[in-house]
C-alpha positions as CSV (number, residue, x, y, z in Angstrom):
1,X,27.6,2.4,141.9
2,X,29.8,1.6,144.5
3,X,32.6,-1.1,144.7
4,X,30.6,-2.7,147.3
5,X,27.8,-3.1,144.7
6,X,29.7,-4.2,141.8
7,X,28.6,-7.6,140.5
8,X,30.9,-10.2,139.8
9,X,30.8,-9.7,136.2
10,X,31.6,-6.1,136.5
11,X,35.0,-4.5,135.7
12,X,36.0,-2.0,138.4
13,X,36.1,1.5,136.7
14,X,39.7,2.8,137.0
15,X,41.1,7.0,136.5
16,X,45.0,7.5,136.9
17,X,46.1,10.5,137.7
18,X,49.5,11.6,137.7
19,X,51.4,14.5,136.1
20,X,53.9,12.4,134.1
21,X,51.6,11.2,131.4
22,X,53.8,8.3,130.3
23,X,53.4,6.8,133.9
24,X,50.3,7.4,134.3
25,X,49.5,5.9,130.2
26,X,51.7,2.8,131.3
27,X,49.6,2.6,134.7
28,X,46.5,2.5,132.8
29,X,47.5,0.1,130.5
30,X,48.7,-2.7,133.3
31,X,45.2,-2.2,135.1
32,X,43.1,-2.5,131.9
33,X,45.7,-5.9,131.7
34,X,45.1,-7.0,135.3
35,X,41.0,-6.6,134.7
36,X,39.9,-3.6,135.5
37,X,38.1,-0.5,132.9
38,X,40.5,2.3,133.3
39,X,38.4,4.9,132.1
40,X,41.1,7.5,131.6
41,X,43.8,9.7,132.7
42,X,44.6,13.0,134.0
43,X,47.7,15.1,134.4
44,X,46.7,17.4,136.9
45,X,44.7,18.3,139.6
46,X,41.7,20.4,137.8
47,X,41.6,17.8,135.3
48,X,41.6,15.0,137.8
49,X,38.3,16.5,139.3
50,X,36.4,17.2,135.8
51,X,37.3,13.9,135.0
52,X,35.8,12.4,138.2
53,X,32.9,14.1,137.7
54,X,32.4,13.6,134.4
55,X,33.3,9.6,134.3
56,X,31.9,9.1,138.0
57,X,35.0,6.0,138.3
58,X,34.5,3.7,141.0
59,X,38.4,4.6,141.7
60,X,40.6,7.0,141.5
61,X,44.4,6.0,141.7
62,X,46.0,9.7,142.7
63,X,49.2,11.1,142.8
64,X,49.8,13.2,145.7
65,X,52.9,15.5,144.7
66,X,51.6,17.7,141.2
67,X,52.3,21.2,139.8
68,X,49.9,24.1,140.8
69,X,47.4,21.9,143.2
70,X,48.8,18.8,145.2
71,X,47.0,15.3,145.4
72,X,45.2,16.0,148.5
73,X,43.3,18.9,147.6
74,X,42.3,17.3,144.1
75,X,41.0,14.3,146.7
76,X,38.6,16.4,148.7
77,X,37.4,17.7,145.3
78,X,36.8,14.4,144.4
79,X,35.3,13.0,146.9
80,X,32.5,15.9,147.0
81,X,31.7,15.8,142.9
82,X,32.4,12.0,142.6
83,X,31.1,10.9,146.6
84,X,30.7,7.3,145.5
85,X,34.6,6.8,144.3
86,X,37.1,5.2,146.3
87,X,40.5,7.6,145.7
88,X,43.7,5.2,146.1
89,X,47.2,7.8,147.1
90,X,49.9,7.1,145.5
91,X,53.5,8.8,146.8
92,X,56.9,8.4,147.2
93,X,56.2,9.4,150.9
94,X,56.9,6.6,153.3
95,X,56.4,8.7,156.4
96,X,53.4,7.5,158.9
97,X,52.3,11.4,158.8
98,X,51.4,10.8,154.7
99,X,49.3,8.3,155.8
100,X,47.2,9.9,158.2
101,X,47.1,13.6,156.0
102,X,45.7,11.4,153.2
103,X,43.1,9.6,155.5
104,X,41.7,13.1,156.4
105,X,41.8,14.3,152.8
106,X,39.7,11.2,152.2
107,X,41.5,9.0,150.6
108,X,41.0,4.8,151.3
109,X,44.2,3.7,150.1
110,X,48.1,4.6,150.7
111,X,50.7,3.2,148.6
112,X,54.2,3.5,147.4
113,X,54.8,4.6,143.9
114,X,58.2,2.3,143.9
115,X,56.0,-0.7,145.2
116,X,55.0,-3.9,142.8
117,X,52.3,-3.5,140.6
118,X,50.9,-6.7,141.8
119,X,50.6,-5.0,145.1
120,X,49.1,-2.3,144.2
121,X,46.5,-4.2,142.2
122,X,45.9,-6.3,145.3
123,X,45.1,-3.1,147.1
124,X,43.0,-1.6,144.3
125,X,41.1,-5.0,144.3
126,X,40.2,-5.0,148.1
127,X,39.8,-1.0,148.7
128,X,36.4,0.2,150.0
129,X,34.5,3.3,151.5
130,X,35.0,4.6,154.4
131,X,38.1,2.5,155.4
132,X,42.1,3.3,154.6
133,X,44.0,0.3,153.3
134,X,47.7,0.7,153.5
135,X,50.0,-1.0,151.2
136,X,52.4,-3.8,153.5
137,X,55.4,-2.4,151.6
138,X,54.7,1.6,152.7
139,X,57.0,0.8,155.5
140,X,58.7,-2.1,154.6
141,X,62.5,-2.0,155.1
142,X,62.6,-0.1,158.9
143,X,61.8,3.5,159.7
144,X,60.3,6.3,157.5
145,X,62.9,8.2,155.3
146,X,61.9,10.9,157.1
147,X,62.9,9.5,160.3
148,X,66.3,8.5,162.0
149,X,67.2,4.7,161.4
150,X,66.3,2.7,165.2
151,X,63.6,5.3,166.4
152,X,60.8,3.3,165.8
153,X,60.2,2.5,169.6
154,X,60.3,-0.8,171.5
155,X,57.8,-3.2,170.7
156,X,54.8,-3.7,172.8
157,X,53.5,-6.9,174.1
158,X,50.0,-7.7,173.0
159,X,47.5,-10.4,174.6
160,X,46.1,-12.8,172.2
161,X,43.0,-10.8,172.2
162,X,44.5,-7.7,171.2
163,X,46.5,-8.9,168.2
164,X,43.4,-10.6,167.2
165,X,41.5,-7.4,167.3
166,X,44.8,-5.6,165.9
167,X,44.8,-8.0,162.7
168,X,41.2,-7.5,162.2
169,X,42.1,-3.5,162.1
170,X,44.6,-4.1,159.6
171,X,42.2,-5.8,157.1
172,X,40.4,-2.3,157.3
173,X,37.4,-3.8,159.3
174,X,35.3,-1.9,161.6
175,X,34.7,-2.2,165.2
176,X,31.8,-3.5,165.1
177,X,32.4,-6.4,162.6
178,X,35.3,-7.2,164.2
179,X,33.1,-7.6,167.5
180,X,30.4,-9.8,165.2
181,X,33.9,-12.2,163.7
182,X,35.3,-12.2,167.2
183,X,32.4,-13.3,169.3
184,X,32.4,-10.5,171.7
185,X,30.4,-7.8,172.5
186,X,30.6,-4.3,171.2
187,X,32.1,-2.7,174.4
188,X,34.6,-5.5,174.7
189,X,35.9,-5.0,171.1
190,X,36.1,-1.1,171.7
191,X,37.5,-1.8,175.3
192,X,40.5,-3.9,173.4
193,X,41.1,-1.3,170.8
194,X,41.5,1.6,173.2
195,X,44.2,-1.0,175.1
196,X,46.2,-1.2,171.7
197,X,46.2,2.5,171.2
198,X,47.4,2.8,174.6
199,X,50.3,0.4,174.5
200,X,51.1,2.0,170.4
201,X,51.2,5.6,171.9
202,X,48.8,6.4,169.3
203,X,44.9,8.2,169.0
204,X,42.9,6.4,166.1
205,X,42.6,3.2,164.5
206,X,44.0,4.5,161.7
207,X,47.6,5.4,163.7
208,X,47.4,2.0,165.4
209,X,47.5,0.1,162.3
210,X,50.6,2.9,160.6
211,X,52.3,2.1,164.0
212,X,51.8,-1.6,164.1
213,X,52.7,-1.9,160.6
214,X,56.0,0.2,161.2
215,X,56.3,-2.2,164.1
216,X,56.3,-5.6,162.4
217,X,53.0,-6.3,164.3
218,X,51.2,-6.8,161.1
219,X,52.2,-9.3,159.0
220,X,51.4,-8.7,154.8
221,X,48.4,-8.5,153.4
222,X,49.6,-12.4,151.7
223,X,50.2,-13.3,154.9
224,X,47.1,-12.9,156.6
């Protein structure tokens, strides 16, 4: 079952995975509290993917940096034995490259292990195939750790349409539902996104909405 087919009634099937048991017990327990069936834990990356493909979870809340095999690999094991689970990254990494290595690996969710739990449920809650929902405080508080403070570029002017289309992209929608919400046609929509990732200096979606973000172009997920 996937998250899009859960009823109202069901409880989102939750495994944890991090290396530090007593996080990931306490992480368990504040899901199960918030409403959703957290279904177990695991404490390393071969245990992460038995687990998966024994429980078959609708999610997968992942810790990138473990012992012996990192997040990212365990994801792209994941995602082949348990293909209907959603796998949510969490990492201390801020930087926008994090992001986009965890988008390939497969993941749908990026957020920071020092953000709010109430965040983080409010990601977990909206998080869906085939998209990558990124947490408003990944890059909260200026430029990446990673990178020097004032280098995150100047700040490009956007036409109403384009920030339209932008905010659309940082709900996670698709181009062609944000075509159907905004009224226009296909080639218009696609036309408007290949103008932001022109004026971002970037090459997918997925950058534009890391840049934006990093930007202040987005405004938080409460926000919106």
């Amino acid at each position: 079952m996937t998250l899009a087919q859960l009823r109202p009634t069901d409880l989102a099937r939750v495994l944890v995975v991090d290396d530090h048991r007593t996080f990931a017990e306490l992480l368990s327990g504040a899901l199960a509290s918030a409403g959703m069936d957290a279904v177990g834990t695991a404490h390393s990356a071969a245990q992460a993917v038995a687990m998966a493909q024994d429980l078959q979870p609708d999610i997968v809340v992942m810790d990138i940096e473990m012992p012996r095999q990192d997040g990212l690999a365990a994801t792209r094991r994941i995602r082949e034995v348990a293909p209907d689970a959603v796998v949510a990254v969490v990492t201390a990494h801020r930087d926008p490259d994090w992001v986009v290595r965890a988008a390939q690996a497969g993941a749908s969710a990026f957020i920071p292990k020092d953000g709010s739990l109430a965040e983080m449920i409010d990601v977990l809650s909206r998080v869906q195939p085939g998209q990558m929902l990124v947490a408003p405080s990944t890059f909260a508080g200026g430029a990446p750790r990673s990178s020097p403070a004032g280098t995150r570029g100047a700040v490009p002017q956007l036409t109403r349409r384009e920030q339209e289309v932008l905010d659309c992209l940082g709900r996670g929608m698709q181009v062609k539902a944000i075509a159907r919400v905004l009224g226009i046609t296909l080639e218009t929509c696609r036309g408007y996104v290949k103008s932001l990732h022109a004026k971002l200096g970037v090459r997918s979606q997925l950058e534009a909405v890391v840049k934006a973000q990093q930007l202040g172009l987005l405004a938080a997920a409460d926000e919106r």
